[in-house]
C-alpha positions as CSV (number, residue, x, y, z in Angstrom):
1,X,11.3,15.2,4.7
2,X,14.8,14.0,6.3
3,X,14.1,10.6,4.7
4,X,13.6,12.3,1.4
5,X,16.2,14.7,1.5
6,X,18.8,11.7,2.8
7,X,18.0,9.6,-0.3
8,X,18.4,12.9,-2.8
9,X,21.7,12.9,-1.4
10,X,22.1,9.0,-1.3
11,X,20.0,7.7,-4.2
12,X,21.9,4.1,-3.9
13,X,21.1,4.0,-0.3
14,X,18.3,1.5,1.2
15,X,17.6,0.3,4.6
16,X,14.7,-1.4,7.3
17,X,12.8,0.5,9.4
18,X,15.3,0.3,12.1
19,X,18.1,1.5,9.8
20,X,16.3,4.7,8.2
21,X,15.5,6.0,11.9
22,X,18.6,4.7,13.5
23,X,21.0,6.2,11.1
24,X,19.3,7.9,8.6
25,X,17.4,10.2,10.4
26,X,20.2,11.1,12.9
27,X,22.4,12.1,10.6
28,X,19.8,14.5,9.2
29,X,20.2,15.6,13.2
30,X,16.4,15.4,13.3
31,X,14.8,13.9,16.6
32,X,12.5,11.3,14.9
33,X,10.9,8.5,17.0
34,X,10.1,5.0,15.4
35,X,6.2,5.9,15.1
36,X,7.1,9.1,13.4
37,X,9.2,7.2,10.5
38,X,6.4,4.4,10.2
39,X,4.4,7.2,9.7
40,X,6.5,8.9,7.3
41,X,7.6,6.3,5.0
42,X,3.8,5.2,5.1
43,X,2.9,8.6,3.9
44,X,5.8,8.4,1.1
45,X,5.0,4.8,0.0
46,X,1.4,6.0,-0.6
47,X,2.7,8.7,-2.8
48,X,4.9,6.3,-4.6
49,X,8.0,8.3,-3.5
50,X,9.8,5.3,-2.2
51,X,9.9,2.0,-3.3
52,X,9.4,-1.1,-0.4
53,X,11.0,-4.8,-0.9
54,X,9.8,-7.2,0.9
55,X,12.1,-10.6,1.7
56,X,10.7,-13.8,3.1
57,X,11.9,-13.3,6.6
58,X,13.7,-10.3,6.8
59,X,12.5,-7.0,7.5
60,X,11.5,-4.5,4.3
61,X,13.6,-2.0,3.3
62,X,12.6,0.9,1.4
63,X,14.7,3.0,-1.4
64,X,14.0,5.9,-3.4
65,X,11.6,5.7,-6.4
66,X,14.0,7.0,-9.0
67,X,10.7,7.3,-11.3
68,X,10.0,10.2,-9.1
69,X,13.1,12.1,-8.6
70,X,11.6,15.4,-10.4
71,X,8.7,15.2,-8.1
72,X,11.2,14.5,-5.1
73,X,13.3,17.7,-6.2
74,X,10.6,19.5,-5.8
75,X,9.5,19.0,-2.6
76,X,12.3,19.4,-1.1
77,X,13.1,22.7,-3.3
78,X,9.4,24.2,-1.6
79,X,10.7,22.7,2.0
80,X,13.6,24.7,1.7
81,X,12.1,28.1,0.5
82,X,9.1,27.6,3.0
């Protein structure tokens, strides 16, 4: 949920892989390992929560689905209260 809750804040903001757990994820001060945010973006990209751009060699980089920002809201409002 720090990825979501980073981009609610940030909705401009995209980054790789390495970006999203090197900075993102820290300044969420959440401990996340490499596997975990594969895992986690995999899990938001399957719900169509973030978007993923591909570039002819260069790493992906992923950005908020603004399509879904209700849904987003959402789950982070039951995060919070949970």
């Amino acid at each position: 949920m720090a990825i979501l809750d980073y981009l609610q804040r940030n909705p401009d903001a995209k980054d790789t892989l390495e970006g999203i757990s090197d900075w993102w994820v820290r300044k969420a001060a959440t401990e996340m390992k490499r596997s975990a945010a594969e895992s986690a973006l995999s899990f938001l990209l399957s719900r169509c929560l973030i978007v993923e751009t591909r570039r002819e060699g260069l790493a992906p980089f992923y950005r908020v689905n603004p399509e879904k920002s209700e849904v987003i809201g959402e789950i982070l409002k039951r995060q919070r209260f949970s």
